[in-house]
C-alpha positions as CSV (number, residue, x, y, z in Angstrom):
1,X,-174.2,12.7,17.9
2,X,-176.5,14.1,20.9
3,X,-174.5,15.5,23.9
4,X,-175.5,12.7,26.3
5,X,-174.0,10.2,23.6
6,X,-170.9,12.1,23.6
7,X,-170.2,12.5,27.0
8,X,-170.8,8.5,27.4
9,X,-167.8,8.1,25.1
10,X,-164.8,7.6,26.7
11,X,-161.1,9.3,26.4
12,X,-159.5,5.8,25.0
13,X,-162.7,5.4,22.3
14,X,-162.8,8.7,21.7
15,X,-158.7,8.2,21.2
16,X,-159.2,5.0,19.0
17,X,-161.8,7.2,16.7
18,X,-159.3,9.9,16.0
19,X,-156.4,6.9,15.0
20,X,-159.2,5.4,12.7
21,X,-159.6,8.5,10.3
22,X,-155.9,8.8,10.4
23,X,-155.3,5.7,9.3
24,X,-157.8,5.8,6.9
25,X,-155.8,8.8,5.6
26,X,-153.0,6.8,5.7
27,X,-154.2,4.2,3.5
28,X,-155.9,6.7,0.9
29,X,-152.1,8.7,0.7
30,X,-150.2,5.3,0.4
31,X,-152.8,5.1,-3.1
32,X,-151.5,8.7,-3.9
33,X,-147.8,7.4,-2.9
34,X,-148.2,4.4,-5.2
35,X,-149.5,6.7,-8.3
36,X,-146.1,8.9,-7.8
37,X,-143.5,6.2,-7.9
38,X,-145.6,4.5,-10.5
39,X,-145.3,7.9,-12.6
40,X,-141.8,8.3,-12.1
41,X,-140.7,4.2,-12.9
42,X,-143.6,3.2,-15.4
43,X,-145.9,5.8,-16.6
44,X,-146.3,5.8,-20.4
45,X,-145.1,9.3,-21.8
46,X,-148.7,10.3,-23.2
47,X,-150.5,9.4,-19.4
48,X,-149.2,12.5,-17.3
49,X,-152.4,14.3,-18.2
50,X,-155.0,11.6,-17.0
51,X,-152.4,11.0,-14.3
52,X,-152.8,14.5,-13.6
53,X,-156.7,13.9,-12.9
54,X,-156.2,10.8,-10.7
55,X,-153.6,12.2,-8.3
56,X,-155.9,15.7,-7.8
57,X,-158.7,13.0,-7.1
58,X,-157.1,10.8,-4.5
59,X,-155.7,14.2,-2.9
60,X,-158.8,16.3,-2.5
61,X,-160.0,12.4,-1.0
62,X,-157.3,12.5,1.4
63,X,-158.0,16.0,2.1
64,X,-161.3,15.5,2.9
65,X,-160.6,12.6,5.6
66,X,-158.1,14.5,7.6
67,X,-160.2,18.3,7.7
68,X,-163.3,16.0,8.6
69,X,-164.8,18.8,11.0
70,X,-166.0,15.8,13.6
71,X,-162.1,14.8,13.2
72,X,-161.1,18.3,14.4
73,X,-163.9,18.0,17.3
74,X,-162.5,14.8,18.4
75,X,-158.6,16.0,18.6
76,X,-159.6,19.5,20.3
77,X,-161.6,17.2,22.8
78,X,-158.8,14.7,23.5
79,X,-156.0,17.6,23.5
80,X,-158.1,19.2,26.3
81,X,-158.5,15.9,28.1
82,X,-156.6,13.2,30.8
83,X,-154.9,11.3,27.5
84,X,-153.2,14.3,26.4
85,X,-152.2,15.5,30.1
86,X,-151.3,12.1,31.6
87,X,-151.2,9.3,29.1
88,X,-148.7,7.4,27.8
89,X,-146.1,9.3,25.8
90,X,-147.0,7.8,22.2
91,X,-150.9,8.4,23.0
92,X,-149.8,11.6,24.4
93,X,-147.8,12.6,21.1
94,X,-150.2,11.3,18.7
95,X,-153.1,13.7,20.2
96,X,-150.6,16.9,19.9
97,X,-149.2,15.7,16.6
98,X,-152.8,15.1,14.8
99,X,-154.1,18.1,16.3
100,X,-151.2,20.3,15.0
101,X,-151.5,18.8,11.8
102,X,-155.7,19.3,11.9
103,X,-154.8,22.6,12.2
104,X,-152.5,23.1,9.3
105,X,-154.3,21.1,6.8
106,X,-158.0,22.7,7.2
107,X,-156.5,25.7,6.5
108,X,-156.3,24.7,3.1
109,X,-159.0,24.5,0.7
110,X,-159.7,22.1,-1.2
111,X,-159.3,23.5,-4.4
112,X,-155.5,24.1,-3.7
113,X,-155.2,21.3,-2.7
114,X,-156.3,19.5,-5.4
115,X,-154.6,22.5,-8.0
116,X,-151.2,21.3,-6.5
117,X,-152.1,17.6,-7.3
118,X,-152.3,18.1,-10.7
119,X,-150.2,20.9,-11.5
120,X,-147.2,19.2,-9.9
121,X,-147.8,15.6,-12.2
122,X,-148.1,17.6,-14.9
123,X,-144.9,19.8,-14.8
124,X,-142.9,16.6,-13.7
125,X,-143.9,15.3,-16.6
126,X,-142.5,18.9,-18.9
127,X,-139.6,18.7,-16.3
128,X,-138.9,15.2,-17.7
129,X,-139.1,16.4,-21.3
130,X,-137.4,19.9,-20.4
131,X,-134.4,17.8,-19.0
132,X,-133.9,15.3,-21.9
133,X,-134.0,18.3,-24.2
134,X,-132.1,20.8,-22.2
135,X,-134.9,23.3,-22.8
136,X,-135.5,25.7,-20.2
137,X,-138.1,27.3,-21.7
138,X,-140.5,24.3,-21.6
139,X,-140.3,24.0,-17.8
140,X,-140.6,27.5,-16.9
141,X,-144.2,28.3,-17.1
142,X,-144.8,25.3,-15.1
143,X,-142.3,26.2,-12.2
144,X,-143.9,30.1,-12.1
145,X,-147.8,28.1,-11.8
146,X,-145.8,25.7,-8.8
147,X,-144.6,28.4,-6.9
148,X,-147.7,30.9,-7.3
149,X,-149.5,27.8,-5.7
150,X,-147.0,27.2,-3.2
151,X,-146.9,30.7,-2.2
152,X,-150.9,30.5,-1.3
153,X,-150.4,27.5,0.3
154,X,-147.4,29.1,2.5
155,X,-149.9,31.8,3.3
156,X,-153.1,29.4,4.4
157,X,-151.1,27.0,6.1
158,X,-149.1,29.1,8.8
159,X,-150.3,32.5,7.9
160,X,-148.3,33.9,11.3
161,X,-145.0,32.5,9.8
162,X,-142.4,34.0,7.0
163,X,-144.1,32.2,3.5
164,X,-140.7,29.9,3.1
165,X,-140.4,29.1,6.9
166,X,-144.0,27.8,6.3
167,X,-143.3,25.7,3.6
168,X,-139.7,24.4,5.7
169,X,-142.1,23.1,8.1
170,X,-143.7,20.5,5.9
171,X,-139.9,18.9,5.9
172,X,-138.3,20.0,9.2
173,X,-141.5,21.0,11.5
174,X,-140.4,24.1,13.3
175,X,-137.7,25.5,11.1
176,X,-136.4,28.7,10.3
177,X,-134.6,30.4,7.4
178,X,-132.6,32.4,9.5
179,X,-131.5,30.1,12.1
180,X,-130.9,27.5,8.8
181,X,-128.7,29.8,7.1
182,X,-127.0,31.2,10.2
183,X,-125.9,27.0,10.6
184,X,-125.4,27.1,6.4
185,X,-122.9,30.4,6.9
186,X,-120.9,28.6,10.1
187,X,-120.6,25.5,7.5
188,X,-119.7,27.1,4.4
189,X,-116.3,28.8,5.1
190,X,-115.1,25.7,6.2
191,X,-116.0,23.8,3.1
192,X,-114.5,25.9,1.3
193,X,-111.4,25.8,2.7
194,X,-111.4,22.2,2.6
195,X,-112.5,22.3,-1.0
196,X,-109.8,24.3,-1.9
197,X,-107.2,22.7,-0.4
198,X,-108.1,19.1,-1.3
199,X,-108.1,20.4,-5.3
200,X,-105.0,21.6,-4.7
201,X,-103.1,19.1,-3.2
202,X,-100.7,17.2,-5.7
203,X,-101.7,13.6,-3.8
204,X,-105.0,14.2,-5.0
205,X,-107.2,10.3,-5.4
206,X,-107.5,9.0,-8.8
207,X,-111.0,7.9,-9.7
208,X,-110.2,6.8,-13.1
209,X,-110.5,2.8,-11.8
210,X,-114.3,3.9,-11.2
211,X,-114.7,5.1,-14.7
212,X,-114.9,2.2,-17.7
213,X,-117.3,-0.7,-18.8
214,X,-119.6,-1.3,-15.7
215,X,-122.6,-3.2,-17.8
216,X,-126.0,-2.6,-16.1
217,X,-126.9,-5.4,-15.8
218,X,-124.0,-6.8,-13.4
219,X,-124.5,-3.2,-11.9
220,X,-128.1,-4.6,-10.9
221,X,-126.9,-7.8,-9.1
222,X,-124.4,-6.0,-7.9
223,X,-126.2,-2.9,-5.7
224,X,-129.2,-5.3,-4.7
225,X,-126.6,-7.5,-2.9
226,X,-125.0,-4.5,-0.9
227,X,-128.6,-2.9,-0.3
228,X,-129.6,-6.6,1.1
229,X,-126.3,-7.0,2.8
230,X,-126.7,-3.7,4.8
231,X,-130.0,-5.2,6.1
232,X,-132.9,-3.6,3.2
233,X,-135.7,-6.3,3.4
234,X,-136.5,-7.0,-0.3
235,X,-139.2,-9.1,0.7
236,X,-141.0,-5.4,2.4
237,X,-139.2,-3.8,-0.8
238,X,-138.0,-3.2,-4.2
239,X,-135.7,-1.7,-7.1
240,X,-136.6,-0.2,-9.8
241,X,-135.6,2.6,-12.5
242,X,-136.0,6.3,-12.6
243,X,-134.6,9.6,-14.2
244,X,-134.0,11.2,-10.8
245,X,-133.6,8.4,-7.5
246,X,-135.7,8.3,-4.6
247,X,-137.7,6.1,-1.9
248,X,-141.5,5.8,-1.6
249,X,-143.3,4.1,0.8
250,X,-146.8,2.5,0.4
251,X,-147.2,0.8,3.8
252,X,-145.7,-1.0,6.6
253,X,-144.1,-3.5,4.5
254,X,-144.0,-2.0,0.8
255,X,-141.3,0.7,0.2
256,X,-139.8,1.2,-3.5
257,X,-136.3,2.6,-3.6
258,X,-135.2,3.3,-7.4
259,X,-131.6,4.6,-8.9
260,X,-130.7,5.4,-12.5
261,X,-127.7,3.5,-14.2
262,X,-124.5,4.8,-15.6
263,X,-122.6,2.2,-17.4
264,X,-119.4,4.4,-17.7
265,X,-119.1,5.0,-13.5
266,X,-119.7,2.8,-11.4
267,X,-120.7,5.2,-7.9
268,X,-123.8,6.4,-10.0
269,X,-125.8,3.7,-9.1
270,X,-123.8,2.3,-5.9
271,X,-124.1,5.6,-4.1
272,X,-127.3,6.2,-4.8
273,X,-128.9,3.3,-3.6
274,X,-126.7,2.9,-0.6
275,X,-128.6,6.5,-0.2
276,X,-132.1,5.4,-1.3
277,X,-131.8,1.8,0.9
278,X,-130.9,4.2,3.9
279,X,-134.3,5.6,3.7
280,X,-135.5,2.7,2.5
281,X,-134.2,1.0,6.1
282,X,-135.5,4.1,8.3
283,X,-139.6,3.2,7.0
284,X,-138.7,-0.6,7.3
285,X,-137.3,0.5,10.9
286,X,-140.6,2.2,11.7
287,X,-142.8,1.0,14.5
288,X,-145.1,-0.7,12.2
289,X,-148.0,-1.2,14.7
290,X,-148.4,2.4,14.8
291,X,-148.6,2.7,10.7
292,X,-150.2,6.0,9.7
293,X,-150.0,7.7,12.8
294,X,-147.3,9.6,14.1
295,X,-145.4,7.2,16.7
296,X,-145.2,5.1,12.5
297,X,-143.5,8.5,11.2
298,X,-140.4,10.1,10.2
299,X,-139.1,12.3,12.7
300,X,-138.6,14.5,9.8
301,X,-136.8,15.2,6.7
302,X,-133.2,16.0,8.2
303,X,-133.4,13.2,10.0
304,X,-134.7,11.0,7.1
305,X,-131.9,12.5,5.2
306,X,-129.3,11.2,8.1
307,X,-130.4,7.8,7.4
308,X,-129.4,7.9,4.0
309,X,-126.5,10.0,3.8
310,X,-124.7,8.1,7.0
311,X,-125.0,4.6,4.5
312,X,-123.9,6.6,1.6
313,X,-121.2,8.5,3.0
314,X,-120.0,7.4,6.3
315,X,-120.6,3.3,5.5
316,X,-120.2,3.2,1.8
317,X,-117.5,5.7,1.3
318,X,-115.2,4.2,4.6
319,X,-112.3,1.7,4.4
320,X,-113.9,-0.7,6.6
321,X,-116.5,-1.2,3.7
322,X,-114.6,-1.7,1.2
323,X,-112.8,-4.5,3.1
324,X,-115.8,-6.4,2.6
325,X,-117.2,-5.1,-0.7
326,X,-114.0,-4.8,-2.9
327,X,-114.0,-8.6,-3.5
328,X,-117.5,-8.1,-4.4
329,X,-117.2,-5.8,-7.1
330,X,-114.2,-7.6,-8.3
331,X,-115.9,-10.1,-8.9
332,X,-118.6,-8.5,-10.6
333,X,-116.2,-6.2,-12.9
334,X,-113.4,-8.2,-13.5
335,X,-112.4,-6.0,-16.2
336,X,-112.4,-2.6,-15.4
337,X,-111.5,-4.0,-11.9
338,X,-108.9,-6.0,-12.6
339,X,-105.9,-4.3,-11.2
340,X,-107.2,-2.1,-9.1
341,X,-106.5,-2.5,-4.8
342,X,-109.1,-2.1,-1.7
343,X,-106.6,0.5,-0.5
344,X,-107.1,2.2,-4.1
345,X,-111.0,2.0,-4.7
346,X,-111.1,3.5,-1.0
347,X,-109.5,6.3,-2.2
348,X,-111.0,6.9,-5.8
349,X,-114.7,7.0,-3.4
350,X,-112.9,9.9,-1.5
351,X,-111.7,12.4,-4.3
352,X,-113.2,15.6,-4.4
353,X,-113.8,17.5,-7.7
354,X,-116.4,20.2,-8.3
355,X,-118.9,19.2,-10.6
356,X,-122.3,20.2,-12.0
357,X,-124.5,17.5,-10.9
358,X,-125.4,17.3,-7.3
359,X,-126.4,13.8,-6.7
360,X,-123.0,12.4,-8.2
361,X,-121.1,15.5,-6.1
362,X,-118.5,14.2,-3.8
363,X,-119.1,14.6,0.4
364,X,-117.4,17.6,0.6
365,X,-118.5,19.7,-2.5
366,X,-122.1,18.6,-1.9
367,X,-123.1,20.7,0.7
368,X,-122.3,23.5,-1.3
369,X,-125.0,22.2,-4.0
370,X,-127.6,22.1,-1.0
371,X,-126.7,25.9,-0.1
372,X,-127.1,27.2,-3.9
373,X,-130.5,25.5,-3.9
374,X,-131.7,26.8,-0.4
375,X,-131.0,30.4,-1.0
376,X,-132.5,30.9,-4.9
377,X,-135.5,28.9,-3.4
378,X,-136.0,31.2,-0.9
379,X,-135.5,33.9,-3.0
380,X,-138.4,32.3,-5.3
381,X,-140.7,31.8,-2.5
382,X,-139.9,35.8,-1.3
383,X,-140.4,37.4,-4.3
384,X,-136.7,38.7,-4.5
385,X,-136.2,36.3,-7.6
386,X,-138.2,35.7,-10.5
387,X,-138.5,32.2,-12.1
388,X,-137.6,33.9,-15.4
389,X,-134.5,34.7,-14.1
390,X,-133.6,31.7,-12.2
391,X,-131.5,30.4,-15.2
392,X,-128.7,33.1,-14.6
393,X,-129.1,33.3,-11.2
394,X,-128.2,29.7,-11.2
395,X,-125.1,29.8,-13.2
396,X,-123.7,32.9,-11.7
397,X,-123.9,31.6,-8.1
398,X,-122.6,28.0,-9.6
399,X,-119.5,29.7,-10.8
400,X,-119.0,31.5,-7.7
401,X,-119.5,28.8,-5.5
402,X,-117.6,26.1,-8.0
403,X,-115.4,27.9,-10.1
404,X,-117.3,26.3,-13.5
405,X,-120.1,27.6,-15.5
406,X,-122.7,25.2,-16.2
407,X,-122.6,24.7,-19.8
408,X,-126.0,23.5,-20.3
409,X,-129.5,24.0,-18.6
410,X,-129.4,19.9,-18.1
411,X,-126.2,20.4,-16.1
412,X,-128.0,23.5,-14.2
413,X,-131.3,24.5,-13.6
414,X,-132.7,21.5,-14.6
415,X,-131.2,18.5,-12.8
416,X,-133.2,18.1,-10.1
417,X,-137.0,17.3,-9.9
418,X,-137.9,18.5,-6.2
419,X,-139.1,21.8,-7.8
420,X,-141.3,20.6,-10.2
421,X,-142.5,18.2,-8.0
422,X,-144.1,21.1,-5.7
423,X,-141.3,20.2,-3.0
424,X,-139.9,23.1,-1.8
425,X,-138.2,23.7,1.5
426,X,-137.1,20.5,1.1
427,X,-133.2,21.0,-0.1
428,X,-131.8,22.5,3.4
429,X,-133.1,19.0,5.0
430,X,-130.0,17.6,2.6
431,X,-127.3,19.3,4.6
432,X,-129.1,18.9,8.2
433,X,-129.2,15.6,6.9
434,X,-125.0,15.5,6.9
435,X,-124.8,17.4,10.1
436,X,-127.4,14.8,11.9
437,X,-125.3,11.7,10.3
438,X,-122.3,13.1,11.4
439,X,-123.0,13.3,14.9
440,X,-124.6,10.0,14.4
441,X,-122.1,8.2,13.4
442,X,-119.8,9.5,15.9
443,X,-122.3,8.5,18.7
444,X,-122.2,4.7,17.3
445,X,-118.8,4.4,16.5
446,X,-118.8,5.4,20.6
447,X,-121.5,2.9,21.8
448,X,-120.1,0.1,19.1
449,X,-116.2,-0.6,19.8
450,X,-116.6,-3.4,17.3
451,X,-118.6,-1.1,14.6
452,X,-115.2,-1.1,12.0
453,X,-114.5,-4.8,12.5
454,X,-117.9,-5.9,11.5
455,X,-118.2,-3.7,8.7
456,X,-114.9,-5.0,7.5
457,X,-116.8,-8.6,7.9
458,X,-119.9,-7.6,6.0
459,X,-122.1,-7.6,9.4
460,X,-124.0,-4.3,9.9
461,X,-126.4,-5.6,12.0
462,X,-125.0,-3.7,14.7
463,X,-124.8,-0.4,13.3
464,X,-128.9,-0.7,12.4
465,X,-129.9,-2.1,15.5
466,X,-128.6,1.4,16.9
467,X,-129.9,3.4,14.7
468,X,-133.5,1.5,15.1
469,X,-132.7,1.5,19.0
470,X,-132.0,5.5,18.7
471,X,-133.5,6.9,15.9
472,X,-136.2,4.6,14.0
473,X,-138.4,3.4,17.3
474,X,-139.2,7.4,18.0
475,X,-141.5,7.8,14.6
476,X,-142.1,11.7,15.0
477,X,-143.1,12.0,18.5
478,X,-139.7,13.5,19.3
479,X,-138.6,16.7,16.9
480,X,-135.0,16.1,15.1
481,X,-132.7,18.5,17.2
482,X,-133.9,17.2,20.3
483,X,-134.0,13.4,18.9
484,X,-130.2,13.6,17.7
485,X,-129.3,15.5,21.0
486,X,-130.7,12.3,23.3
487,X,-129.0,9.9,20.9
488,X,-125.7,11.5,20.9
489,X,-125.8,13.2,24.6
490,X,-125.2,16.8,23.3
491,X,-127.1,19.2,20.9
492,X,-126.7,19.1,17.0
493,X,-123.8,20.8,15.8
494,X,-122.4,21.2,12.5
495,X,-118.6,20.6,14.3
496,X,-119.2,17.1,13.9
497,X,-119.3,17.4,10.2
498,X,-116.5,19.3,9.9
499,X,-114.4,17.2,12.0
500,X,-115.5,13.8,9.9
501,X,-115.0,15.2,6.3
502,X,-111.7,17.1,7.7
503,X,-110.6,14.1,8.9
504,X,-111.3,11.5,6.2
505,X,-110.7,13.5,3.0
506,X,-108.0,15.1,4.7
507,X,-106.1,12.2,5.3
508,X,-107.2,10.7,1.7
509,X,-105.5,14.1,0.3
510,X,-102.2,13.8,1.9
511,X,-103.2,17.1,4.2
């Protein structure tokens, strides 16, 4: 383009260009989205290689569109012009947003890019095996390849910034370790304390109703009725199958939640896709005329983490719920149900017991899971740990932190797939996650008088038109701290969390 022809193109076309390749982006990672769920739900076991190939293809694709050197060209011209200075707040955000993320991503080359594609499918795919077996050993070379490559990307991406605080800000843009764990340290006395007190208390819950014959599939009519009920549009959606649950969206009106089953405990499944249909409501929430551009976006991780852990814990785990659900799973359990009270599967939701598995952890316990994580991560990514040692660094923190030893690597190091799966920085975004909800769900229970009532009735309209009101309708143009502090009308604290889990397992353990 000549220099007259530029300078006849004006800010809004100029604006319109850059939200073209960015939505072209968009499109090409939904593809890449769509190959990972369909790895994790369908994949035949001999297809991770080839699958391998595809997902380093469709990434080094993307890659390309958003480090287009015109694409940087436009965004530096539009963040030095009237749009960026004057113009409406999402046109505004959208020009600092793609320009900060112009700048991250053409710091990478392509071949890393691509080398992270295909090294993550293909030690998912030994994580999957390595998990079923127990087996260390087979993962481990794969996890030392992952975090060499996430190292180098730490280092291209935000060269300026400590190598894990660069990775943290793929999740929570603007993080810091320190600042993370200082919040993590003010937390962790306290859950401790309250851990220690609810296992001691002799008017402990008994969860033993929630353990018996649950078949699958009444399990599956079961969840997709309280996932519907609590507003999950299964006509923009769907429920499938995995080892390890999670949500993945492949545009404005397609986003897959999956859950495993457990036909001896019933809260598997339930709790995890009241989790999973809480992000699953945040992307349906999203402003879907801006799809693939910021004002379309999660704020971020924490608070995409608030969304699910407020349905799972705050909604699914209260009284008020279980009003309206008990007769609901009574129905579909009659057996194992059969003499069991509202009153009674309240409190069996409610009991806390350390265990090994962090996704079927109680509320209070959980946090604690989270911590472990973040700090031998960090270690990883520092150099202070080696993946060869990880195993016993696991197991020696889990028996300080728990009191248990895990007796096997499935029940340890192996559970969960986020490493594997190249996704690390991601675990502190769990516990920010509770401290967000918290606050959240204080901040509604203020604005919505009613908010118990209804619940008790089955209606939770009310509680996600909030949310969409305050949280969903901002996409990422406004950072999470700040977002949760003009929601709630003070700044994120982690006394809210305290305060809620004091309060209701407190009461639920006769302290």
């Amino acid at each position: 383009m000549s220099t007259s022809t530029a300078a006849a193109v004006t800010a809004e076309e100029l604006f319109d260009q850059a939200c073209g390749q960015a939505r072209r982006a968009a499109v090409l990672a939904s593809v890449e989205a769509l190959l990972g769920w369909d790895e994790q739900t369908l994949l035949p076991p001999r297809a991770g290689g080839y699958r391998a190939e595809q997902a380093a293809a469709v990434a080094a694709l993307v890659h390309g569109i958003r480090t287009d050197p015109a694409h940087g060209d436009r965004l530096a011209r539009l963040a030095a012009g009237p749009l960026a200075r004057s113009g409406p707040a999402e046109v505004a955000g959208t020009i600092r947003l793609l320009n900060r993320d112009f700048q991250k991503q053409s710091r990478l080359p392509a071949r890393l890019v691509e080398e992270l594609a295909r090294t993550c499918v293909e030690a998912q795919q030994a994580w999957r095996e390595a998990r079923a077996e127990s087996a260390w050993e087979k993962l481990r070379p794969w996890l030392e390849r992952v975090f060499a490559l996430k190292r180098e990307q730490a280092a291209c991406q935000l060269p300026d910034r400590d190598p894990y605080d660069a990775l943290m800000d793929d999740y929570e843009p603007g993080a810091s370790w320190p600042a993370v764990a200082a919040r993590f340290d003010a937390l962790r006395g306290q859950l401790v304390d309250l851990v220690r007190a609810c296992v001691g208390s002799p008017r402990r819950p008994d969860d033993t109703l929630l353990r018996g014959s649950f078949p699958e599939a009444a399990q599956q009519r079961f969840v997709r009725e309280v996932a519907a009920r609590i507003g999950f549009d299964f006509s923009r959606g769907r429920l499938d199958t995995t080892a390890h649950p999670f949500c993945a969206t492949m545009g404005p009106h397609d986003c897959r939640i999956t859950t495993r089953w457990d036909e001896r405990f019933l809260p598997t499944a339930l709790f995890g896709v009241l989790h999973e249909a809480g992000h699953g409501l945040y992307e349906q929430g999203l402003p879907t005329a801006w799809r693939g551009l910021p004002p379309g976006e999660a704020a971020s991780l924490g608070v995409h983490e608030s969304q699910s852990r407020l349905w799972e814990n705050l909604v699914g785990r209260s009284a008020a719920f279980w009003e309206w659900c008990f007769p609901l799973a009574r129905e579909a359990f009659p057996g194992p149900l059969a003499g069991a009270t509202t009153r009674g599967v309240q409190r069996a939701v409610l009991a806390v017991r350390p265990s090994f598995i962090r996704v079927e952890a109680d509320e209070v316990t959980y946090n604690l899971h989270v911590m472990l994580r973040f700090d031998l991560e960090r270690a990883l990514v520092q150099g202070s740990l080696a993946v060869a040692d990880l195993p016993d660094a696991w197991n020696e923190r889990f028996e300080r932190d728990f009191g248990i030893r895990p007796p096997t690597a499935a029940d340890g190091v192996l559970q969960d797939i986020h490493w594997s799966a190249g996704l690390v920085g991601y675990f502190p975004t769990y516990t920010l996650g509770n401290l967000f909800a918290a606050q959240l769900m204080y901040a509604a229970e203020a604005a919505l008088p009613r908010l118990d009532r209804d619940m008790a009735a089955g209606r939770f309209a009310g509680l996600l038109d909030w949310l969409r009101r305050n949280v969903h309708a901002h996409g990422r143009l406004v950072e999470s701290e700040r977002l949760v502090e003009q929601a709630c009308g003070g700044p994120a604290s982690e006394r809210w969390l305290v305060s809620s889990l004091q309060r209701r397992y407190g009461e639920a353990h006769g302290l």
